[in-house]
C-alpha positions as CSV (number, residue, x, y, z in Angstrom):
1,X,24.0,49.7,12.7
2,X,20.6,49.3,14.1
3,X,19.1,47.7,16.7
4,X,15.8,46.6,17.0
5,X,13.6,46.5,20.1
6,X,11.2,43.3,20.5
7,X,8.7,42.8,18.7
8,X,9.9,45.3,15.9
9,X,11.8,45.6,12.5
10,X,12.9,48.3,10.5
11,X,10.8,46.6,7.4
12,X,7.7,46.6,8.7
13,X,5.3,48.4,6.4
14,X,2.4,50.3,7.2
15,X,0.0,52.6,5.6
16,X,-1.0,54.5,8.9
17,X,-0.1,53.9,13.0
18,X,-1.2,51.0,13.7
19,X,-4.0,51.0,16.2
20,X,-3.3,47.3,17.4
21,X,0.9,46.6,18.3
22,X,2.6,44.8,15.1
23,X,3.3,41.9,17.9
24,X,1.3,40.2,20.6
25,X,1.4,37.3,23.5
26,X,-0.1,34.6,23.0
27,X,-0.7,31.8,25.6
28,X,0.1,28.2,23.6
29,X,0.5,24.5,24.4
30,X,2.7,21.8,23.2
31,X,1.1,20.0,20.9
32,X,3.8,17.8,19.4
33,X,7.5,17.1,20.2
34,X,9.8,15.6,17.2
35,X,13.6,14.9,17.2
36,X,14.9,16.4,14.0
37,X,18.9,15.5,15.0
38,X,20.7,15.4,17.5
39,X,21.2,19.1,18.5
40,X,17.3,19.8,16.6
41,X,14.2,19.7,18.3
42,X,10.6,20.8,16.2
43,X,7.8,21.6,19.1
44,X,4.2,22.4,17.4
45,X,2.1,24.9,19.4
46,X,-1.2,25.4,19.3
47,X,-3.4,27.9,21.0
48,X,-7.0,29.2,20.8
49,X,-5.9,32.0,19.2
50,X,-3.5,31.2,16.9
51,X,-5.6,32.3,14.3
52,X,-4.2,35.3,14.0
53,X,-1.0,34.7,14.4
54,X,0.4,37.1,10.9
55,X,3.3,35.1,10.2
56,X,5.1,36.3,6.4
57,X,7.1,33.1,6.5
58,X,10.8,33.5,5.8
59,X,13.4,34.5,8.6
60,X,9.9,35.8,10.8
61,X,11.6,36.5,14.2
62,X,9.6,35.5,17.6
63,X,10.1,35.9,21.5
64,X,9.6,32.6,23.1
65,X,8.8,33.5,26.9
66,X,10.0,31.1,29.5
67,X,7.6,30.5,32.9
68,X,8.7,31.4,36.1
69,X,9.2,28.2,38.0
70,X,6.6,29.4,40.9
71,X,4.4,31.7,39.1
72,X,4.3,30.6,35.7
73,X,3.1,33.8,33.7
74,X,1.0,35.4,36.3
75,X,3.0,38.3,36.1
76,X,4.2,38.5,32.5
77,X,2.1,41.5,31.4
78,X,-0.1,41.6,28.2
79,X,-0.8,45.1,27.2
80,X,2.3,47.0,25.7
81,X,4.1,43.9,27.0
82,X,7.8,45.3,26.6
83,X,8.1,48.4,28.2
84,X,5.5,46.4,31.1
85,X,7.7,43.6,31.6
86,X,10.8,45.8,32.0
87,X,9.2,47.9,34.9
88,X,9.0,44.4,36.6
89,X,11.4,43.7,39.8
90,X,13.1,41.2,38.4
91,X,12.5,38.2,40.2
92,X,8.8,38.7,38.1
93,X,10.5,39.0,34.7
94,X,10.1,36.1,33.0
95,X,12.9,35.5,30.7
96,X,12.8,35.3,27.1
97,X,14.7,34.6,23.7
98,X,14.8,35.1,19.8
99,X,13.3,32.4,17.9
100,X,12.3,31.5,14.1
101,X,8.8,30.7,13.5
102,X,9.5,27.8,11.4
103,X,6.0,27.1,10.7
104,X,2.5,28.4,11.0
105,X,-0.8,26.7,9.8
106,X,-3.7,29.4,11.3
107,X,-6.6,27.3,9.7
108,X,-4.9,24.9,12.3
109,X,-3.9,27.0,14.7
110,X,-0.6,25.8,15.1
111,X,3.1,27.4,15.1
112,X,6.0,25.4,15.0
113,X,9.2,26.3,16.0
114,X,13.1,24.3,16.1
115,X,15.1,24.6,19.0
116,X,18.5,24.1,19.3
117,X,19.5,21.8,22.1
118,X,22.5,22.1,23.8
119,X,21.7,20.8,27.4
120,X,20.9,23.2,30.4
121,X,23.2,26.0,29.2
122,X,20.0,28.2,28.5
123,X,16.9,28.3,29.3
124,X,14.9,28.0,26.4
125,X,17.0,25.1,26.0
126,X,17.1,23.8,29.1
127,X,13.1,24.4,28.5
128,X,12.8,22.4,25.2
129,X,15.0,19.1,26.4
130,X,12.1,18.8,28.9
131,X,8.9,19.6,26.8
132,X,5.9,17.4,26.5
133,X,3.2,17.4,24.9
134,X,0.6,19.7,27.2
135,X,2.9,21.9,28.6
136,X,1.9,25.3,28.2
137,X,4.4,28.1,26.7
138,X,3.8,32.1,25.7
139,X,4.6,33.2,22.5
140,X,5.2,36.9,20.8
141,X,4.1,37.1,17.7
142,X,2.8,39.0,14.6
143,X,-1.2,39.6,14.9
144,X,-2.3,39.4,11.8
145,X,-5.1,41.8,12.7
146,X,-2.9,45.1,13.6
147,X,-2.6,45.6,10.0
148,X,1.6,45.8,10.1
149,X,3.0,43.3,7.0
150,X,7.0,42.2,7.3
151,X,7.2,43.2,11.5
152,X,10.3,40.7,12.4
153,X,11.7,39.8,8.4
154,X,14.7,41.0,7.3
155,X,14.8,39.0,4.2
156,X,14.6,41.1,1.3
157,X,16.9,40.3,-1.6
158,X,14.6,42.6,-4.2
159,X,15.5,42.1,-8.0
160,X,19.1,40.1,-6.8
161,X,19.7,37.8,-9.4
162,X,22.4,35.4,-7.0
163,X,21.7,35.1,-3.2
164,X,24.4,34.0,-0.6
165,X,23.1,32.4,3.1
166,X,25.3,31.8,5.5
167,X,24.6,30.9,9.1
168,X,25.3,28.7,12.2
169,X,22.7,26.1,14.0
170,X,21.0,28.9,15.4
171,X,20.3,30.9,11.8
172,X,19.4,27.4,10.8
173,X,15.8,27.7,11.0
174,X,15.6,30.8,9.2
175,X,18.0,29.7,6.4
176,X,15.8,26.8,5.7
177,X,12.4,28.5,5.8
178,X,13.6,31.2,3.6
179,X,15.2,28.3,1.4
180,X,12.3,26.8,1.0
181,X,10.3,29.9,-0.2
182,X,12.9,30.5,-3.0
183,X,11.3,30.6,-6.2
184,X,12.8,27.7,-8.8
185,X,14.6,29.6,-10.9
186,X,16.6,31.0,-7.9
187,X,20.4,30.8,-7.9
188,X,23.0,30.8,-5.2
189,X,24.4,29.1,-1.9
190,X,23.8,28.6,0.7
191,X,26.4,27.6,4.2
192,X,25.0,26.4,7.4
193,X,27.8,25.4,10.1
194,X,26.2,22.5,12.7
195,X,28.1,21.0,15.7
196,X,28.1,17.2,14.3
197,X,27.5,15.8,10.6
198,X,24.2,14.2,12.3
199,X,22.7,17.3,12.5
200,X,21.9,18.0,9.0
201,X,18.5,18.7,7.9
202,X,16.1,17.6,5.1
203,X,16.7,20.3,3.1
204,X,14.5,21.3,-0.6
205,X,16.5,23.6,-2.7
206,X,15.9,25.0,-5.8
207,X,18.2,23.3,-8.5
208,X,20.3,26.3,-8.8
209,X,21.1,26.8,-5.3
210,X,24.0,24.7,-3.8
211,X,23.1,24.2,-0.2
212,X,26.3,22.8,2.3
213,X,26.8,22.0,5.8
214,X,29.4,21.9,7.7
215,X,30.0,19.9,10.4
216,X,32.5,21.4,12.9
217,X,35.8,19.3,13.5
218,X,35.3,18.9,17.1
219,X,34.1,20.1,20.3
220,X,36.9,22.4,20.3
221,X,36.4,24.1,17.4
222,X,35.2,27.6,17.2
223,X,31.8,28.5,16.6
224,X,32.1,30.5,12.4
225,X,35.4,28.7,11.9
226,X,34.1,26.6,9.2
227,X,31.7,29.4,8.2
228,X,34.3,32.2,7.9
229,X,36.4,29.7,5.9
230,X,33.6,28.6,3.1
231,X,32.4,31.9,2.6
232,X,35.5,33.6,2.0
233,X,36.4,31.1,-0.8
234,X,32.7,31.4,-2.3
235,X,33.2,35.0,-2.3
236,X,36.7,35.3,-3.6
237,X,34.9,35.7,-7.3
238,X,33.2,39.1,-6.5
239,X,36.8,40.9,-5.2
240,X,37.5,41.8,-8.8
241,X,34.3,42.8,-9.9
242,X,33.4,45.8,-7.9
243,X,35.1,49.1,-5.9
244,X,37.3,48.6,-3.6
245,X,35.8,48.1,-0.1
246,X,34.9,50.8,2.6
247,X,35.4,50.7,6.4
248,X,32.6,49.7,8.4
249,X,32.0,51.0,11.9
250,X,33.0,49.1,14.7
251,X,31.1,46.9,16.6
252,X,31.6,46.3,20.9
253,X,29.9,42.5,20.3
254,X,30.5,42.2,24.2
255,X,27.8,44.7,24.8
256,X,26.1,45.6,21.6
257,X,24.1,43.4,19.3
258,X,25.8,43.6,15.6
259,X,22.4,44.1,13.7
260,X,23.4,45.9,10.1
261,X,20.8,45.6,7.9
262,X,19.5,47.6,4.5
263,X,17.3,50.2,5.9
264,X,16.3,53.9,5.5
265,X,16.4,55.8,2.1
266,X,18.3,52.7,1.0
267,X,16.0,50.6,-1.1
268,X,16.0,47.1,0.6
269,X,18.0,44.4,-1.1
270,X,18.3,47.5,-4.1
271,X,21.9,47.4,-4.6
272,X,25.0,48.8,-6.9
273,X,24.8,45.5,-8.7
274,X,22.0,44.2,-8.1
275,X,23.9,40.9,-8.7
276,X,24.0,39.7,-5.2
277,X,22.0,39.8,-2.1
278,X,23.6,38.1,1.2
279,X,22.0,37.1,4.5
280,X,24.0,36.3,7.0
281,X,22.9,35.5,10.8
282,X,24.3,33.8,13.7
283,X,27.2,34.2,16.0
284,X,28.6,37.6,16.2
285,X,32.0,36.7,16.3
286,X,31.6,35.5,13.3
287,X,29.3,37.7,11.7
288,X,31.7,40.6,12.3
289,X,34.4,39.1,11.0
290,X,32.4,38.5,7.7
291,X,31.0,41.8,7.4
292,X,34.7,43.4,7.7
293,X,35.6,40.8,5.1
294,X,32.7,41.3,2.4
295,X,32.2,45.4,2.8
296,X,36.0,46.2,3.7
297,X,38.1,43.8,1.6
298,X,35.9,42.3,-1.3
299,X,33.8,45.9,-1.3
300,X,30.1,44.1,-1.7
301,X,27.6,46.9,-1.1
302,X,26.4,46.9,2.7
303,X,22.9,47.4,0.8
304,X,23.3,44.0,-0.6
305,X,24.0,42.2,2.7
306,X,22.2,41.6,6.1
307,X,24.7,40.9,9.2
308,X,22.7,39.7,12.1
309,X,24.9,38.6,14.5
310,X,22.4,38.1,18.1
311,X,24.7,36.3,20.7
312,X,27.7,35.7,21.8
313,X,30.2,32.6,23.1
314,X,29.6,32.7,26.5
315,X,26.7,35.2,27.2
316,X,23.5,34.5,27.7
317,X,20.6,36.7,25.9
318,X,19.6,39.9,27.4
């Protein structure tokens, strides 16, 4: 398993250390507010310079910093930002989360970016159910000008013939911009799980790639029920047709992020098969139960799969 600090990926590519950080602050604005569904919210953000904001599209991963309710970001620091903003006391720590840079236009200088709403249980959340246009925001993002490529993607099916996505509200984002950038002769399916049936997206596929949300039953149903359930039966084709599975390490998801992606000597997305390349992000209830599943029991490859699972029922972000 690996986990990645802020701001960093293990497939970021660079010819020589970087002079500049792969990832930056920058100080935006709302600049538009649109109601995608009911639990969906897109917020544009512009900023002076946005310019250089590097985004590679697909699952590009992005700290969204929240402003101190007296101080705004007069403390948040700019240079070597992480290991600055954790020597903070903590009553100057701005908090922060994980976002999806859904969109970035530099000629425009603009960034958008979905949230999901779910009232005042978070605080980017919390943030977003409140934002108009004006409001100012920080981002972290990829500066185009460090000269680091792929900082924040994990997306990397290489010569995969069939891909498998499979995420909750939260991966939604990323499923659909990475969707969207399949090429048309792409092949595959794709699962997102949503809280209502309202919630579904607008959604472009490629004709070969069967894209299907699922709407949970209720309120009470468990976050990956659904999920777990759909990609089980998808998968139930591939149980014959490779070795038989391998254990997998186990995962505390109560205190450790479960973050187990192709890395290392392993060529990215290069697998045994080369059949079949998986992404699969959200919960990590659920995420761990599906990586037990497809490495353990069906036997996929772990170099043909990305489990991302980055929170947890009932804990907040750290």
């Amino acid at each position: 398993m690996t986990i990645t600090s802020p701001g960093t990926s293990t497939s970021a590519a660079t010819v020589e250390r970087p002079a500049k950080p792969a990832h930056r602050p920058y100080r935006v604005r709302v600049a538009a507010v649109r109601r995608l569904a009911p639990s969906f919210v897109r917020i544009t953000f512009t900023g002076d310079d946005l310019g250089d904001f590097g985004v590679d599209g697909l699952d590009q991963r992005i700290k969204v910093v929240l402003p101190l309710e007296a101080t705004g970001y007069d403390t948040f620091p700019t240079d070597d930002w992480y290991a600055s903003w954790r020597a903070l006391p903590p009553e100057q720590q701005n908090a922060f989360r994980t976002y999806t840079a859904r969109a970035a236009r530099a000629e425009r200088r603009e960034v958008d970016v979905d949230f999901v709403c779910h009232g005042d249980t978070g605080p980017a959340s919390a943030w977003a159910g409140r934002a108009r246009v004006g409001d100012e925001l920080m981002l972290i993002g990829p500066d185009a000008t460090s000269g680091v490529t792929g900082s924040g993607v994990e997306w990397s099916p290489g010569d995969a013939r069939t891909v498998l996505l499979a995420g909750d509200e939260t991966a939604a984002p990323a499923i659909c911009s990475i969707v969207e950038a399949l090429p048309v002769d792409a092949r595959g399916c794709v699962f997102i799980e949503i809280p209502t049936a309202a919630d579904e997206l607008d959604l472009v596929a490629p004709p070969g790639v069967d894209v299907h949300w699922l709407p949970r039953r209720d309120a009470t149903s468990g976050h990956g029920e659904a999920l777990v359930v759909a990609v089980r039966r998808w998968t139930a084709r591939y149980v014959t047709a490779w070795h038989h599975g391998v254990e997998v390490s186990e995962v505390d998801i109560e205190h450790d992020i479960l973050w187990d992606v192709p890395q290392g000597d392993d060529p990215r997305g290069t697998a045994v098969s080369s059949d079949l390349y998986a992404w699969f992000a959200g919960e990590a209830g659920a995420i761990k139960t599906l990586r037990r599943f497809l490495v353990s029991e069906v036997g996929i490859d772990r170099r043909q799969v990305a489990f991302m699972g980055y929170w947890r029922v009932g804990k907040s972000e750290s």
